[in-house]
Backbone as JSON, one array per atom type, in Angstrom:
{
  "sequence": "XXXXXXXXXXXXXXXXXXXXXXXXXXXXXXXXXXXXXXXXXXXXXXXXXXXXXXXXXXXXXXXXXXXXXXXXXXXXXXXXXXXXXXXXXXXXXXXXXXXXXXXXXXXXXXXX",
  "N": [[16.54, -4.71, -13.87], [16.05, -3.14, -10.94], [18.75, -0.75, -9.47], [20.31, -1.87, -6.09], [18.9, -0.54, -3.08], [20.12, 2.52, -1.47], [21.29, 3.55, 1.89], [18.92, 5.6, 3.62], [18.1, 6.62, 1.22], [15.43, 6.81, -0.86], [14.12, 4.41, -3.39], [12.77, 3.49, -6.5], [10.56, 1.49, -7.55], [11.21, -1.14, -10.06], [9.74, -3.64, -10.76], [6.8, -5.72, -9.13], [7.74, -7.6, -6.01], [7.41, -10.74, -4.65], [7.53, -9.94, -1.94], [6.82, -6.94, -2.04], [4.31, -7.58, -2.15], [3.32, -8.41, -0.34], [3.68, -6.72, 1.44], [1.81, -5.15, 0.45], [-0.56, -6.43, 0.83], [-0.85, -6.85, 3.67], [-0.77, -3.79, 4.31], [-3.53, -3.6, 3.32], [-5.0, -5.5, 4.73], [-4.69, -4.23, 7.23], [-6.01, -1.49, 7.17], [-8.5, -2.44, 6.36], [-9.5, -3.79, 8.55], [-11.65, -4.47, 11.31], [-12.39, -2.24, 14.14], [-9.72, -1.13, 13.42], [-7.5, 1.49, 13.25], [-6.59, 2.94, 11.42], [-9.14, 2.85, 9.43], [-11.0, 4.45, 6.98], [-13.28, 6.91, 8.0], [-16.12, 6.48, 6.63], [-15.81, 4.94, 4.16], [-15.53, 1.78, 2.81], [-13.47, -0.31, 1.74], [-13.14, -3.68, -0.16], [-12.03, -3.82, -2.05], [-8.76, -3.87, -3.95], [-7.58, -2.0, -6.85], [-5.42, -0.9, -7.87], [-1.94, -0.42, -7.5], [0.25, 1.74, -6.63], [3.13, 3.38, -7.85], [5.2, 2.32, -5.9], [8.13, 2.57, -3.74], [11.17, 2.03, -2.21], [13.12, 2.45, 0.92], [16.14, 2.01, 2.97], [16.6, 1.41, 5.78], [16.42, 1.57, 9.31], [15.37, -1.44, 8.71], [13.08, -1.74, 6.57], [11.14, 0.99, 4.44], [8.56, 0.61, 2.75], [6.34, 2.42, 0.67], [3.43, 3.27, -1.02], [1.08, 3.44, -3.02], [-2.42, 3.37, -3.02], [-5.26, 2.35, -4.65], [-8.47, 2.13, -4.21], [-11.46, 0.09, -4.09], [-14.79, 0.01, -3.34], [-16.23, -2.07, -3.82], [-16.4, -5.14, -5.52], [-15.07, -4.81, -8.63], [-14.97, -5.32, -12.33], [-12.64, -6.11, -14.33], [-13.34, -3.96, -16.87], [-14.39, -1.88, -15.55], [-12.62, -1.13, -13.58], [-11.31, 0.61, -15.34], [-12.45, 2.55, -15.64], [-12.97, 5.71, -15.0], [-15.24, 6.84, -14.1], [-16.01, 4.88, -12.36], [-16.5, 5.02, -8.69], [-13.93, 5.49, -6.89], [-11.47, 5.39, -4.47], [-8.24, 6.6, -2.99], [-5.42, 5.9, -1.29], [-2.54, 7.03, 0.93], [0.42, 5.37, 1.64], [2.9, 4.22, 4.05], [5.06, 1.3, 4.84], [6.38, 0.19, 7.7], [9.01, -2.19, 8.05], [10.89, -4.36, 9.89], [12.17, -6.95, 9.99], [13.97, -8.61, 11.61], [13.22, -8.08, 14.69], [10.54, -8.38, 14.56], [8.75, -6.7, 13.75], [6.31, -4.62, 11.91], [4.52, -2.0, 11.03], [2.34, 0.28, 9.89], [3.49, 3.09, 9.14], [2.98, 5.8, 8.13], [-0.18, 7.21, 6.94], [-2.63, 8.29, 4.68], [-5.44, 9.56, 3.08], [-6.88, 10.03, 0.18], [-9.05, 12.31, -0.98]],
  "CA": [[16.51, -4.85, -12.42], [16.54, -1.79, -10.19], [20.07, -0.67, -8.35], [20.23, -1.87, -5.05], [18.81, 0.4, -1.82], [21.42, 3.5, -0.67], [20.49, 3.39, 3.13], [18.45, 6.98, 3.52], [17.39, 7.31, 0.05], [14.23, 5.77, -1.5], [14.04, 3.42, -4.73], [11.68, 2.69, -7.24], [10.43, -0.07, -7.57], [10.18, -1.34, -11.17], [8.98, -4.92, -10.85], [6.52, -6.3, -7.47], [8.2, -8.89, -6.19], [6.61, -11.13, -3.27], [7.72, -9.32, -0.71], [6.36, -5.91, -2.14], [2.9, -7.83, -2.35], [3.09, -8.85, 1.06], [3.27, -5.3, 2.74], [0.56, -4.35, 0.2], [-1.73, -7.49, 1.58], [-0.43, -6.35, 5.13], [-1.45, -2.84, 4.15], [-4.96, -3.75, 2.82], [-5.33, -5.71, 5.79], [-4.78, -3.45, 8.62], [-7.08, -0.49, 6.46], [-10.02, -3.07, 5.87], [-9.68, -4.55, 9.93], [-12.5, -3.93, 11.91], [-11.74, -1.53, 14.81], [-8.32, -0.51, 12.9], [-7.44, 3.31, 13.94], [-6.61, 3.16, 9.79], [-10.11, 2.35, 8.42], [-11.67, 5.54, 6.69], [-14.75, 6.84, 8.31], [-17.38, 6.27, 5.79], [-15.43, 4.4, 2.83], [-15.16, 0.37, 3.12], [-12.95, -0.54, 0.84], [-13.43, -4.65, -0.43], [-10.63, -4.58, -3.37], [-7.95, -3.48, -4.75], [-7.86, -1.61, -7.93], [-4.56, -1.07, -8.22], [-0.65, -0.64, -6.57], [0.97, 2.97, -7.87], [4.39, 4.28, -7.25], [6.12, 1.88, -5.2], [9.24, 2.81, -3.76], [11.48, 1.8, -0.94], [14.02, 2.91, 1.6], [16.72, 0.96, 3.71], [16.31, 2.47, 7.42], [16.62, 0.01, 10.48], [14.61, -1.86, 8.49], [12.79, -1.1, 5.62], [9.96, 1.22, 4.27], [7.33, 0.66, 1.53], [5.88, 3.89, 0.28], [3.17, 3.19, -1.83], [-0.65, 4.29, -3.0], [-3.28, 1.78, -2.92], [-6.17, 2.56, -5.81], [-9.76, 1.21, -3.59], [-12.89, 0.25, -4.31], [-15.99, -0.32, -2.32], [-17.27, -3.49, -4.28], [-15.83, -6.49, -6.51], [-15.36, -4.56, -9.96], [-14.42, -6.03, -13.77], [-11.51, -5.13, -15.67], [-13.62, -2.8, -17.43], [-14.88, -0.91, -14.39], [-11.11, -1.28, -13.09], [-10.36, 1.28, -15.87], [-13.61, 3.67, -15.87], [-12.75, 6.72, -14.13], [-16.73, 7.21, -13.39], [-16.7, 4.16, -11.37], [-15.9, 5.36, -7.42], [-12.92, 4.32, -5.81], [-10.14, 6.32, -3.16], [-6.62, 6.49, -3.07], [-4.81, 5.85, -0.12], [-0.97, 6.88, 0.26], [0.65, 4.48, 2.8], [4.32, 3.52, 4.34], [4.6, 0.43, 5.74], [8.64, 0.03, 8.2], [9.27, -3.95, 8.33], [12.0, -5.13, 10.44], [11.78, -8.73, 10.1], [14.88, -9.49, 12.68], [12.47, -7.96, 15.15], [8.84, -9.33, 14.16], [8.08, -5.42, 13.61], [6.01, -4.63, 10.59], [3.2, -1.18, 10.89], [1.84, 1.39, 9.14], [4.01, 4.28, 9.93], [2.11, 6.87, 8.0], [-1.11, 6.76, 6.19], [-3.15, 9.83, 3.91], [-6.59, 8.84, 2.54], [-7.14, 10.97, -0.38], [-10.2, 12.85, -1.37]],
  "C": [[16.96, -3.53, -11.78], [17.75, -2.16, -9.42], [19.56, -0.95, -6.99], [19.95, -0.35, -4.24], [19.86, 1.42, -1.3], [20.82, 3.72, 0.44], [19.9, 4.89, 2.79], [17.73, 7.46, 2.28], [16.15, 6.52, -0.63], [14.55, 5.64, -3.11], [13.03, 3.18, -5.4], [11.69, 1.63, -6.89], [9.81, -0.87, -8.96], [9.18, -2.93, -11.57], [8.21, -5.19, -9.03], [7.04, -7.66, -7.52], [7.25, -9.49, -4.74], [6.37, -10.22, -2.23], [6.51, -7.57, -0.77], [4.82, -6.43, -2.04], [2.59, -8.05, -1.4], [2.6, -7.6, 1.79], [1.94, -4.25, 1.69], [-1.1, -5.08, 0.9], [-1.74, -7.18, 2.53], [-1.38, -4.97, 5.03], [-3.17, -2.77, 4.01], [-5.82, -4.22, 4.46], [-6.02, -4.74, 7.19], [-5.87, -1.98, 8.3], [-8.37, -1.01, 6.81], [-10.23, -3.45, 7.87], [-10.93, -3.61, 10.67], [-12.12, -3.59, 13.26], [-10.06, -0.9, 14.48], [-8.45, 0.91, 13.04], [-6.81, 3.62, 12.07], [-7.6, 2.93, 9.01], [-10.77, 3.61, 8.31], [-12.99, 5.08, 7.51], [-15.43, 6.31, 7.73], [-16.71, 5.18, 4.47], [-15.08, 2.77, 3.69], [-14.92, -0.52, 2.1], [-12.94, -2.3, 0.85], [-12.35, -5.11, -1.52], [-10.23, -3.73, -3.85], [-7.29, -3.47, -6.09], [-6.59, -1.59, -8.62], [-3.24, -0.48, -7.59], [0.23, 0.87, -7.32], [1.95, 3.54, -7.03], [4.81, 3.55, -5.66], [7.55, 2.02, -5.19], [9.95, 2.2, -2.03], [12.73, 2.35, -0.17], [14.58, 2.34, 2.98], [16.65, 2.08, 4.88], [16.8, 1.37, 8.0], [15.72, -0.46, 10.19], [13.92, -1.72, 6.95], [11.91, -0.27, 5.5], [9.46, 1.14, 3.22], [6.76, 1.88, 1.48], [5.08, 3.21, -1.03], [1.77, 3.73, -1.82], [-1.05, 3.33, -3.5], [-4.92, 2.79, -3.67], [-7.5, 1.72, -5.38], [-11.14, 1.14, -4.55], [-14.09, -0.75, -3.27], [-17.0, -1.33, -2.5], [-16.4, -3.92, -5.21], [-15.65, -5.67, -7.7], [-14.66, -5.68, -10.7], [-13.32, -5.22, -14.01], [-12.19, -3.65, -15.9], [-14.31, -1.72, -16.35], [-13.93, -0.45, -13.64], [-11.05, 0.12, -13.95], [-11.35, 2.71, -16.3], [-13.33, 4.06, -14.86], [-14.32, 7.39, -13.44], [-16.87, 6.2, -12.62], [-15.99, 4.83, -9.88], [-14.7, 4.49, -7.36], [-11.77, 5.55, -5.3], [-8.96, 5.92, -3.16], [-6.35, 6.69, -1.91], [-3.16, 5.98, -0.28], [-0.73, 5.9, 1.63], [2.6, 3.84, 2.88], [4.01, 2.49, 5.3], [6.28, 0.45, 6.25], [7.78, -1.32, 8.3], [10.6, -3.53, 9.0], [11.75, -6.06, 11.02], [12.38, -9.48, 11.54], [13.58, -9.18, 14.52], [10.84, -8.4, 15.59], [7.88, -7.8, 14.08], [7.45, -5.22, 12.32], [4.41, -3.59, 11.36], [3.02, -0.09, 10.03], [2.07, 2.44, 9.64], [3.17, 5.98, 9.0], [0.56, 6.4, 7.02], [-2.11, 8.27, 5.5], [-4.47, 9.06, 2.78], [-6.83, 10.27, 1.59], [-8.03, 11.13, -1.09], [-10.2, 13.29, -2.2]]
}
């Protein structure tokens, strides 16, 4: 089990637990939304490939820091792990503060 959060400093994250799956569903969400000021020009991402380098950091609130592994159609396992099939990396922080009902996508980096 990872050490608890030191406010200011970010944490791995070695297991997802709900919560971490939430602000990646949240994340996916607000990317894929139609009219979202986060949906790549030209790329229309449909599923997620895979969740890399989650970490977090206690603020007024929290942040998620993680990179989201896309792809632009349904793949298999085995297409999951073929580096010739397409798919985009997105880096992405999400702040939550629950007591609030706050929860957005404070930065975002679509990488080419």
């Amino acid at each position: 089990m990872a050490a608890p959060g030191i406010c200011g400093g970010w944490s791995g994250v070695e297991e997802m637990t709900d919560k971490h799956q939430e602000m990646v569903k949240f994340a996916f969400d607000q990317i894929t939304m139609e009219g979202s000021e986060h949906r790549h020009a030209t790329f229309k991402p449909v599923q997620i490939v895979d969740v890399l380098e989650m970490t977090t950091q206690v603020v007024s609130g929290m942040n998620y820091k993680f990179h989201l592994v896309l792809a632009d159609k349904n793949l298999t396992e085995e297409e999951k792990k073929d580096e010739t099939v397409p798919k985009k990396k997105v880096k992405i922080t999400v702040y939550d503060q629950p007591w609030t009902n706050t929860r957005q996508i404070s930065k975002l980096e679509w990488v080419e």
